[in-house]
C-alpha positions in Angstrom: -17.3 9.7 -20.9 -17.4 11.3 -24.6 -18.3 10.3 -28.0 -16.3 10.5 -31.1 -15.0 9.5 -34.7 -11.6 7.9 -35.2 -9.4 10.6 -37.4 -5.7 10.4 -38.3 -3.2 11.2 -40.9 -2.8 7.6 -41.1 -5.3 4.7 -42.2 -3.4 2.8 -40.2 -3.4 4.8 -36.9 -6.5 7.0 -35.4 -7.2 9.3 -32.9 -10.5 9.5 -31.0 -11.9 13.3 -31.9 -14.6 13.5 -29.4 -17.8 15.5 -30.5 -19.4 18.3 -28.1 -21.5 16.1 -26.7 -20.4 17.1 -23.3 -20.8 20.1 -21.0 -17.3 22.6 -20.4 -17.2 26.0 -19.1 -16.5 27.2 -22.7 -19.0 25.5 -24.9 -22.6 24.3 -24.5 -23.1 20.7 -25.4 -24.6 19.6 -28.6 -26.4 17.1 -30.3 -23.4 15.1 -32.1 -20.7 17.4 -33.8 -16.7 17.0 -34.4 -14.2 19.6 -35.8 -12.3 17.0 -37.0 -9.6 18.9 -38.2 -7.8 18.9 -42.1 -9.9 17.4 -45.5 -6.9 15.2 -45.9 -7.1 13.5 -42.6 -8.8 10.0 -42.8 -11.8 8.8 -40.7 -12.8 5.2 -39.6 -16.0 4.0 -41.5 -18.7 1.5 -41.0 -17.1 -2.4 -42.5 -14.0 -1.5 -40.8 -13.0 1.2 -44.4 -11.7 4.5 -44.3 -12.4 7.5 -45.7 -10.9 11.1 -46.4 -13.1 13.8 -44.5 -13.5 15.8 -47.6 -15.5 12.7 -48.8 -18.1 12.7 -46.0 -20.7 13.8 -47.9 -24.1 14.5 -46.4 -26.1 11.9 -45.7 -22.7 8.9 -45.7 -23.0 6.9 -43.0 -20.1 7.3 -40.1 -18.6 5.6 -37.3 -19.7 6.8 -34.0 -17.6 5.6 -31.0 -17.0 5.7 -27.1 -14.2 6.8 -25.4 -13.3 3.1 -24.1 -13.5 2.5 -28.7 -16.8 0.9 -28.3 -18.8 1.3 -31.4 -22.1 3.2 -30.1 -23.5 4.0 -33.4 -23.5 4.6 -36.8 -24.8 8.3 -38.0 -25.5 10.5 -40.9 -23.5 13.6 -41.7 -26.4 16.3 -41.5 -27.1 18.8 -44.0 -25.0 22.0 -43.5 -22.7 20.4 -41.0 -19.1 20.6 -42.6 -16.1 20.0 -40.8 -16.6 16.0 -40.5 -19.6 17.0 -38.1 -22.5 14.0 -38.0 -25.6 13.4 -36.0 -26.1 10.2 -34.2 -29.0 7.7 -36.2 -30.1 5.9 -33.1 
């Protein structure tokens, strides 16, 4: 189970970052949010593109996947998220 964003330090070659979306003993779940790691690290876009994290803006539409790399949904980074958190636009 688990949600995420593809990240790397490659266009080429991602890593699913799963958001909290799920329950552990040392964070509650929330909403849609991923500590994606460095600004120069690239994330998978809507129309197959890529951009930097420090370019996710608020508002830019992201790439929201499963943990089998199903697209689930496309979201909006939120106001006040930074970090290369979103919330899901279902």
């Amino acid at each position: 189970s688990g949600q995420g964003m593809l990240v790397g330090n490659s266009s080429a070659f991602t890593f699913l970052v799963n958001a909290e979306t799920e329950s552990n003993p040392y964070v509650a779940a929330r909403p849609f949010r991923i500590n994606a790691g460095a600004v120069h690290a690239y994330c998978l876009m809507p129309g197959d593109k890529t951009s930097y994290l420090e370019e996710v803006t608020s508002g830019r539409e992201v790439l929201i996947v499963g943990h089998d790399g199903a697209l689930l949904a496309r979201g909006h980074r939120g106001p006040g998220q930074g970090g290369g958190a979103a919330h899901a636009a279902h």
